[in-house]
N, C-alpha and C positions, 0 to 999 in steps of 0.2 A: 257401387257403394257396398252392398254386399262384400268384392273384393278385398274392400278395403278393411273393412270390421275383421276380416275374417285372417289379412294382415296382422293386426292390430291384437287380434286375441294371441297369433303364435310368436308374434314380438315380446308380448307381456308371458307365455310361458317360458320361451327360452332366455329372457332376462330370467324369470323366478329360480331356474334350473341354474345359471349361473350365479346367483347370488346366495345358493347354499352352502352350508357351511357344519362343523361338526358340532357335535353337542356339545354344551357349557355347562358346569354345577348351577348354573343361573335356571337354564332351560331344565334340567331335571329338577330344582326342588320348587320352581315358582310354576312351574306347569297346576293349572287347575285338577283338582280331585273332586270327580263324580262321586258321589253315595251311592250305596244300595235304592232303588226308587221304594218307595211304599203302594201299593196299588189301589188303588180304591174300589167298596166292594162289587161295585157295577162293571171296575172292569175297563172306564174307559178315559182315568186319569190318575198319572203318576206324580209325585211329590217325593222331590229326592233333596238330599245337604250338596252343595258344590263350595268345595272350601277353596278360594282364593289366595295362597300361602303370601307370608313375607317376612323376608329373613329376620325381622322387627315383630316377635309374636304379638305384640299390642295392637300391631296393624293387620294384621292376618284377619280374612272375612269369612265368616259362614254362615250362608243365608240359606233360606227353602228355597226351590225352584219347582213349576208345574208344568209340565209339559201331557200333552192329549197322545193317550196310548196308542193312537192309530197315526199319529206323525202329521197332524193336517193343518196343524201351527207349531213354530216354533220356539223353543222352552224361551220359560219367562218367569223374572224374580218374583217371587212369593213377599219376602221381606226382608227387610233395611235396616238393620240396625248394629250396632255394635257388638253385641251379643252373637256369639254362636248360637245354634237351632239343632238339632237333631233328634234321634229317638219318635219319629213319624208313625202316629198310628192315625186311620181313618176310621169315623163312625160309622156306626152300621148301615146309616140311609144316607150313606157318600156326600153330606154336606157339612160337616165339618172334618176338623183333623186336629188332634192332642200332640203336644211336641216339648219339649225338654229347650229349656232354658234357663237361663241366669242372668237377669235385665237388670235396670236402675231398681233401688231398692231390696233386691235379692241377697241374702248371705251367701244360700245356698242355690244350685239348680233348683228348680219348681217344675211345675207341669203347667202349658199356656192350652189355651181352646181357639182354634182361629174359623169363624163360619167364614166357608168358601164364597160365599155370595156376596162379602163384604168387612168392611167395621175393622175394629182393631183386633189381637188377641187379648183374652182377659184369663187372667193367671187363677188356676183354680186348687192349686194347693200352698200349703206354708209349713212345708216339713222341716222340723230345727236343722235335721239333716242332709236336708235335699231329696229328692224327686228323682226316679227314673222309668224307665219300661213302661209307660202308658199303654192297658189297655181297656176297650170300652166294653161296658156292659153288653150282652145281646142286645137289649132293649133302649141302647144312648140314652140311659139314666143316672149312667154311674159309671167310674174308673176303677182299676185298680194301677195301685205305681209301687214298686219297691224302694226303701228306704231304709237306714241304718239305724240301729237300734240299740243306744250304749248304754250297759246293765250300770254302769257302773260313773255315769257322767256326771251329777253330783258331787261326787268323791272328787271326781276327776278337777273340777273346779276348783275345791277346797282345798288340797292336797298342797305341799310348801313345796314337797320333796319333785325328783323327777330320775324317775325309774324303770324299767322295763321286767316285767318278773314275769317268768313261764312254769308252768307244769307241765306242759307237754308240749309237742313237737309238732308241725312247724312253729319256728320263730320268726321268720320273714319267705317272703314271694318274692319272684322275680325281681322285683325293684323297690320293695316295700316292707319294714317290720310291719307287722302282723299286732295287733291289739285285739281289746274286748271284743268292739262293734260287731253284729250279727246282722245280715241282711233281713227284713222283715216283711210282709207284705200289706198293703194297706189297700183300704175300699174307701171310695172319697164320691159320695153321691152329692149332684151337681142340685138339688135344691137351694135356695138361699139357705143360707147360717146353718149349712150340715157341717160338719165334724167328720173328721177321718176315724177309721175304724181299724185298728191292726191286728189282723186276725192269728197273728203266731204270736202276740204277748203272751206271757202266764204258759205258753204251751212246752209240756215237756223239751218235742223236739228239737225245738227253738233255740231250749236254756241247756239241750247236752251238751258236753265235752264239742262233741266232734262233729257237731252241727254249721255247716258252711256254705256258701254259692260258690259258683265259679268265680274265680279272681280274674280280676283284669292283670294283664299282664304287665303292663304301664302303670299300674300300682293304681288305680282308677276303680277301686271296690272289687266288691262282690253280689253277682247275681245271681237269683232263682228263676230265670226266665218264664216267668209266671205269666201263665193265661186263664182265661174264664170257661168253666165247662158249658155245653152247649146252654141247659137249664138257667144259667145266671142265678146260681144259688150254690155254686162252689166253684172253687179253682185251683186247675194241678198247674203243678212246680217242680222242679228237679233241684234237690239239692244232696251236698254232700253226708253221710251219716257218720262217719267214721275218720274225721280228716285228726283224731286224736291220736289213731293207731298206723301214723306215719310212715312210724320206723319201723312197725312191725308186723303189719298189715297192707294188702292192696288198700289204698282209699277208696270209696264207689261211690256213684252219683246215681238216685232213685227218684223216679215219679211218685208225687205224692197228691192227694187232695183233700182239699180243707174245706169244711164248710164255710160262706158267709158269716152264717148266724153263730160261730163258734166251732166247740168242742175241740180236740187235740186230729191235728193231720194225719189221714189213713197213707200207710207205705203201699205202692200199689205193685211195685217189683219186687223181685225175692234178689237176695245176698247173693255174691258169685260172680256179679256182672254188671255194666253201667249201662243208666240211662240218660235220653237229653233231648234236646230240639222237638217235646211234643207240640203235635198240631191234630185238633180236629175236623174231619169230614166235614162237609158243607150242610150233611143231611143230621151231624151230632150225631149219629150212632157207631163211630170207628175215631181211636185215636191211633193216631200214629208217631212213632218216634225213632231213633237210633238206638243202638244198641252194640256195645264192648267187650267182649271177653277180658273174666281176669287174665293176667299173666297165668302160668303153673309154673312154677319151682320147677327146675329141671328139664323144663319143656318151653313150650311157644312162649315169648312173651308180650312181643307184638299182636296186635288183634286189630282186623279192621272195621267200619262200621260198617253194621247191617241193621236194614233197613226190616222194623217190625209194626205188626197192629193190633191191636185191644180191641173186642166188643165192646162197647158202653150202653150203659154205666156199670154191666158187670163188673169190666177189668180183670179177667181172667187169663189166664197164662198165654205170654204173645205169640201170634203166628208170625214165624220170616219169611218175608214177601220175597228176598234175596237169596235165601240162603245158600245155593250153588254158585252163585258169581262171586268171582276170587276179585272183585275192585272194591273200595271203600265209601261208600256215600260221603259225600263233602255235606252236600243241605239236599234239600227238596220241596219243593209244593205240588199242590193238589188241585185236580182241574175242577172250574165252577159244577161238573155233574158229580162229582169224586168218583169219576171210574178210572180216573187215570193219573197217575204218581209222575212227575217230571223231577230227576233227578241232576245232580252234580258230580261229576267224580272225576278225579284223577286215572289218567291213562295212556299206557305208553308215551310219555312224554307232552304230551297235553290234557289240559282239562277241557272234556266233554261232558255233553248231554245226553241225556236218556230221556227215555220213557218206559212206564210199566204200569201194569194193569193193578188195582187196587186189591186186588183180590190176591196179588204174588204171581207170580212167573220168570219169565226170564225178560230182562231190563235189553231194550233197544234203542240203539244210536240214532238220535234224530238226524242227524247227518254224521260225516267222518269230516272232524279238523283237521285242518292240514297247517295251517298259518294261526299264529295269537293263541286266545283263552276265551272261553266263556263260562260265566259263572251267574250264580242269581237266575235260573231259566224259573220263570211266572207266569202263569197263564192271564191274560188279558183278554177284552170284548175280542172276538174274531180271532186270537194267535195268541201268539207268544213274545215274552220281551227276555232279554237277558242284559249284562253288561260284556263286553268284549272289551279287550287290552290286545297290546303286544310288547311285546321291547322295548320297543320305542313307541308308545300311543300308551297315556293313563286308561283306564279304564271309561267306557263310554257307555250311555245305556242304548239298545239296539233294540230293530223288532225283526224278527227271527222270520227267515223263508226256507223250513228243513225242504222243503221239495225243490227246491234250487243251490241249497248249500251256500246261503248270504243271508246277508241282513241289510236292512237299513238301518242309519244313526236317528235317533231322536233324539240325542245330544250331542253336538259337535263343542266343546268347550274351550279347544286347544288350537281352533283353527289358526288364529293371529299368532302363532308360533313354530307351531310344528311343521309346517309346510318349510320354515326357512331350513329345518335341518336335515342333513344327509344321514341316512342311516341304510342300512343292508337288511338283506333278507337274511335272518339265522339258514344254517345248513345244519342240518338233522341225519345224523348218518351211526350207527348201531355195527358193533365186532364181537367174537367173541371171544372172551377171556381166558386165559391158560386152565383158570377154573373150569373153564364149560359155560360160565354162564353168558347171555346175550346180554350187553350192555349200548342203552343205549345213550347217546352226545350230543350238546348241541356246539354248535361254530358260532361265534358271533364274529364278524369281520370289521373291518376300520373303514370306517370312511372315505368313500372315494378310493375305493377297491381298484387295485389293479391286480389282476392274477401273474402278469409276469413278474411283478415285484415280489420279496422275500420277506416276510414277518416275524418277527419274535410274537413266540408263544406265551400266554400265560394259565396255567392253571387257576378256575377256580370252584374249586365244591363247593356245593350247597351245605347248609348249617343241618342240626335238625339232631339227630344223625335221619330219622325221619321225615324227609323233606324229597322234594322233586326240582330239580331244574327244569325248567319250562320258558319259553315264549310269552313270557310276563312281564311286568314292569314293576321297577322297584326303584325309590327313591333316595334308598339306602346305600343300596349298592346294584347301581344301574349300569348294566353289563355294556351298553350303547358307550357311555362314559369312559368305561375300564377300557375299553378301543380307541378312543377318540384316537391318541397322539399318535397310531400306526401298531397295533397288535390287534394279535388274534387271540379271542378269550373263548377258552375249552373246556366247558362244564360237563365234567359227567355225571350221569344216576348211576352209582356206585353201589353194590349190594347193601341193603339198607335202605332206597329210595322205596317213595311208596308210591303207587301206580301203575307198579308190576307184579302184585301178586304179593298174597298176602305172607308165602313164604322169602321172595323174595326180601322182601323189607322184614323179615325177621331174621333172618340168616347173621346180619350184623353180630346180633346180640352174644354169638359164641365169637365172632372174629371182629372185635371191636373197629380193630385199625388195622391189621396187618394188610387184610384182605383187600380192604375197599383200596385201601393206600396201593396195592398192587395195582389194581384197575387202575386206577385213575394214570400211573405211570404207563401202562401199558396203552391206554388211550393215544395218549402223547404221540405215543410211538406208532401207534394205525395211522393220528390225524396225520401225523406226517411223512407216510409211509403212500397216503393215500392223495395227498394235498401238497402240489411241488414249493405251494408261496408259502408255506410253513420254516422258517430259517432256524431248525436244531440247535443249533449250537448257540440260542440266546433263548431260555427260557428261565419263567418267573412263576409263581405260586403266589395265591390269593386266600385266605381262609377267614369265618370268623364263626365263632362257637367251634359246634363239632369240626368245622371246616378250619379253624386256629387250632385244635386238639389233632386235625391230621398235620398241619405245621409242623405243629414239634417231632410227631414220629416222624414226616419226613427228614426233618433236620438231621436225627439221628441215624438216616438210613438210605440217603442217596444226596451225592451232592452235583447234582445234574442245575440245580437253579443257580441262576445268577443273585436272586435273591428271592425274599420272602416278605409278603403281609401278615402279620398272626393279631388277627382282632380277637380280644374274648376268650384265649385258648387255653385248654388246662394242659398243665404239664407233668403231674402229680395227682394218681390216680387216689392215694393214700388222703393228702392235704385239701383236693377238691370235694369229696368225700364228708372232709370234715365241716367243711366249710361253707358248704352250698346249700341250697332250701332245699335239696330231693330227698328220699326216703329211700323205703326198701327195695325202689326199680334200681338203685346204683349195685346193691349189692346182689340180686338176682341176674346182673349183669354181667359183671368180676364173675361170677360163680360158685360164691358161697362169704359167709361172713367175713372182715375186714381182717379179725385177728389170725383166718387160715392162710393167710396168704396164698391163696390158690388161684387155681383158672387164671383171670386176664390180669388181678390186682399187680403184681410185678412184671410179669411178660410183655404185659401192652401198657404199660405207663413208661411214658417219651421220659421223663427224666432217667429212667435207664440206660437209656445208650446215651445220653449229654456228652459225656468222652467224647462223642465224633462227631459237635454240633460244629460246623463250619461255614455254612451257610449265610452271610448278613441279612438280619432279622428287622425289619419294624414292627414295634408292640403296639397298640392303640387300647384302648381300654378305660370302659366308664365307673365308676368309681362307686355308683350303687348300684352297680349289678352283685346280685346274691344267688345268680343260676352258677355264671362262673367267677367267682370273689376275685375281686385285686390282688389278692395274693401270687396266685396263679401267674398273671402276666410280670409282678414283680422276682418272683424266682426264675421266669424264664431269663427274663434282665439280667439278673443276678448271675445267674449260670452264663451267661452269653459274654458276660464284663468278666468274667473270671478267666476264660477261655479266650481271651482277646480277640470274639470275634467282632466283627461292625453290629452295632447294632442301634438303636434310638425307640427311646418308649414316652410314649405320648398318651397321659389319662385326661381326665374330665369329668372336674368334681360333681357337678349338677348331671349326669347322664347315667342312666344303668347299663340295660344288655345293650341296645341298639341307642347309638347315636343321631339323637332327633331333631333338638331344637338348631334353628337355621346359620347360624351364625359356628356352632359345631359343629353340624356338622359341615359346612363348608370348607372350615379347618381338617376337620380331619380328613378329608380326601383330595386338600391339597399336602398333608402329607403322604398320604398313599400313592397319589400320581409324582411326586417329585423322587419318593423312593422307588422306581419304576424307573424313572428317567435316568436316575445317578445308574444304576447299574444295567441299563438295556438300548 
């Protein structure tokens, strides 16, 4: 009998192993997304969003789900309904939890209240404007939520005309004009028949010029990532002071604190440098947060995050707990004694974890990653949880075994899918540059790999120009995918990536493009130098942002592809310039104002060498994107029909920088993979 089970189990694996198959635009955008978990304060239950996509956004599901920190059941849906959920905070004595919604009834998002022991949620605010960042009192007496705050809504009603009118600069974000509205913060105590309190009305810093949160990128507001100081009788915030002085000025981001009971919000950081992500000690008498260097004119202008702390309530000039490590803090949390800091950072081509002592020192690797990503490292009852990804696997939440270098999943979300598809292990492999410098690459291979077979190559950089190619997964542009139909796709971290040093990722800012655009070709030539199933003589280029901005200089300056993807890419360093939301980092970048025409402004703008574009191009590009304007990809167009090279440009009215909603982006990466096929 035994025998026969045990038949019976390698029947049904080697059916499983033969019935796989390559990845599908279906399997990368319908695959389930994990959330961040929220942890509750005891420690020994998480609550995270798992959103359920579907190319039909009305259908698309986002519920809470709960799963026990120590993995002893598994995750199980919180709630049902049609409504997304996110934005998860837990009260202080771990029986309820506040969450962000937009239900029957609702204009706008609200804040709901769900006690874990049972009942319905009951919605405890009614912001005209909506509701976000729930968090609770010390003492689960009371909230606060951030919400919008239009000086001028009234007007705005009556008004016949419709108009846009600016004094100062910015005029639009990433994907969004820019209006009155100011992020605000509000106190909403859970009494019957209390009333919200908005503690930055009437406040100076509220109604200056240059008063702002961070933008959501997806045009999705602005935040102060506002928490409660230990006492529950004030609350710091990080917000922008100077977002007036655009074009002429670094902008910076400072912690501040306001009392409850009023008065105008105390600046607790000095000019010169940014702050964010604070959090306090378990014990309330340390805060801690990140920390930015300005640019300098003439000097660095990249700056990574370092990780600093405040005595409280002083708030006195911060100590850095970091300051000799050359990596960047991504996030971090604080273990329940606060002796110990558990961090996030990019490094050498993966995202790892650390550790460090509260006091400063030097930050230690919980383990050495070799394979995926982890990110979100939180201290829980007994360990540690993080999320882990790879290539091919969304992100999942895991509980962390550093003294063995694994985890286990406490969420498997993607099982009924991912098992059916074939994917490869990346190959990670590092050369160094005519430059000097050590670069390092990853390989992602095709499907049902054979090594004695020959491949067409495809380049494709990372965006950014500050970005990392890594062992990640991405639904945007899933490198698993860009393989399927038989290629090999060759990402490299090209001077400018960040997770090699903080000079490294600054270096860019004198050689915008010449330089990296060298590596990256010289890449080409190691992977194939080094790798016999690599077939030269068919190779293809992938970019979109900075990675469509290296498009065009290569266009002008090797014609080794067969052809080209240019998603997002400027062409015209002069017209992008004019036309995009950034400020004084474009021109600190060039090397001096627009009208000297110096440094990179002519030298490194790809419309310069256009004469020698010969390359067949596909454009793609979203129509409210204001990082890189339509213009941009219509001049490459332009230039490319004039020169009779091949080319085809494809926008998309409803879409900004990245192409999201499901049904686009479907479209656009069946043009991306049919222009791949015509020429490879």
């Amino acid at each position: 009998m035994a025998l026969k089970r045990l038949f019976l189990i390698t029947l049904l694996a080697l059916t499983a192993v033969a019935q796989k198959r390559a990845i599908t635009h279906e399997d990368v955008f319908l695959l389930k997304r994990t959330g961040d978990p929220a942890v509750s304060p005891n420690g020994k239950t998480l609550v995270f969003s798992l959103v359920e996509p579907d190319y039909d956004a009305a259908k698309q599901i986002t519920d809470l789900w709960l799963v026990p920190a120590d993995g002893s059941h598994p995750a199980r849906r919180l709630t049902s309904t049609k409504a997304p959920e996110s934005g998860v905070a837990w009260s202080p004595d771990s029986t309820r939890i506040a969450f962000v919604a937009r239900r029957d009834g609702d204009e706008n998002a609200q804040i709901y209240v769900l006690n874990m022991s049972g009942g319905e949620a009951q919605r405890v605010t009614n912001a005209p404007a909506g509701a976000s960042n729930p968090q609770w009192r010390p003492d689960g007496q009371a909230l606060l939520y951030e919400s919008d705050f239009d000086p001028i809504a009234t007007d705005r009603k009556a008004r016949k005309w419709n108009a846009r009118v600016y004094d100062t600069f910015p005029i639009r974000f990433w994907n969004a004009w820019l209006d009155e509205k100011k992020p605000h913060i509000c106190v909403q105590e859970l009494a019957p028949n209390a009333k919200p309190v908005d503690l930055l009305k009437g406040t100076k810093l509220a109604d200056s010029p240059g008063f702002a949160g961070q933008f959501n990128p997806t045009g999705g507001g602005q935040s102060l990532d506002a928490i409660w100081a230990p006492d529950g009788k004030s609350i710091v915030f990080t917000a922008y002071v100077n977002r007036d002085e655009t074009m002429t000025a670094e902008t910076e981001s400072h912690l501040f604190v306001v009392s409850t009971s009023g008065n105008e919000p105390r600046q607790l950081t000095e000019r010169g440098q940014s702050f964010g992500n604070a959090k306090f000690s378990p014990k309330g008498d340390v805060l801690f947060a990140l920390q930015q260097k300005n640019p300098v004119p003439g000097g660095r202008l990249y700056s990574i995050s370092r990780l600093v702390r405040f005595s409280w309530p002083a708030a006195a000039k911060p100590q850095f707990l970091s300051a000799q490590w050359d990596r960047s803090v991504s996030a971090f949390s604080i273990a329940a004694d606060g002796a110990t800091l558990y961090l996030d950072a990019e490094d050498d081509g993966f995202d790892q974890l650390f550790s460090l002592p509260a006091t400063g020192g030097q930050p230690k690797r919980l383990f050495d990653v070799k394979a995926g990503s982890y990110t979100g490292v939180k201290p829980v009852e007994g360990g540690l949880i993080a999320r882990y990804q790879t290539s091919a696997q969304p992100p999942e939440i895991v509980r962390l075994n550093p003294e063995r270098a694994m985890h286990a999943y406490l969420t498997m979300s993607n099982n009924d899918r991912l098992p059916q598809i074939e994917t490869t292990e990346p190959v990670h492999f590092w050369f160094t540059a005519k430059n000097g410098k050590k670069v390092h690459n990853l390989l992602i291979l095709p499907p049902f790999f054979d090594k004695e077979k020959r491949y067409p190559i495809v380049a494709f950089p990372h965006g950014g120009p500050n970005g990392m190619s890594k062992d990640a997964f991405s639904t945007r542009w899933n490198n698993h995918f860009l393989a399927a139909p038989g290629y090999v796709i060759i990402e490299t971290n090209y001077t400018g990536s960040t997770g090699f040093g903080e000079k490294f990722a600054d270096d860019i800012e004198r050689d915008v493009l010449r330089g990296p655009a060298n590596e990256i070709l010289e890449a080409i030539d190691e992977a194939a130098r080094r790798f016999p199933y690599i077939d030269k003589s068919r190779q293809a280029a992938i970019g979109a942002s900075y990675g469509g901005y290296l498009m065009n200089w290569f266009n002008g300056h090797t014609n080794q592809f067969k052809c080209m993807v240019n998603h997002a890419g400027a062409i015209n360093n002069e017209s992008q310039y004019g036309a995009n939301d950034g400020g004084l980092g474009r021109e600190l970048r060039m090397g001096g104002p627009i009208w000297e025409k110096a440094g990179q402004w002519n030298d490194q703008s790809p419309i310069r060498y256009s004469a020698a574009f010969k390359t067949p191009m596909l454009i793609t590009q979203g129509e409210l994107d204001y990082r890189v304007p339509l213009n941009e990809s219509m001049t490459t167009f332009k230039l490319l029909q004039r020169l009779k090279v091949p080319t085809r440009l494809v926008t998309f009215p409803d879409e900004g920088h990245w192409i999201l909603k499901g049904e686009n982006n479907r479209k656009h990466m069946e043009e991306v993979m049919g222009w791949l096929k015509k020429y490879l």
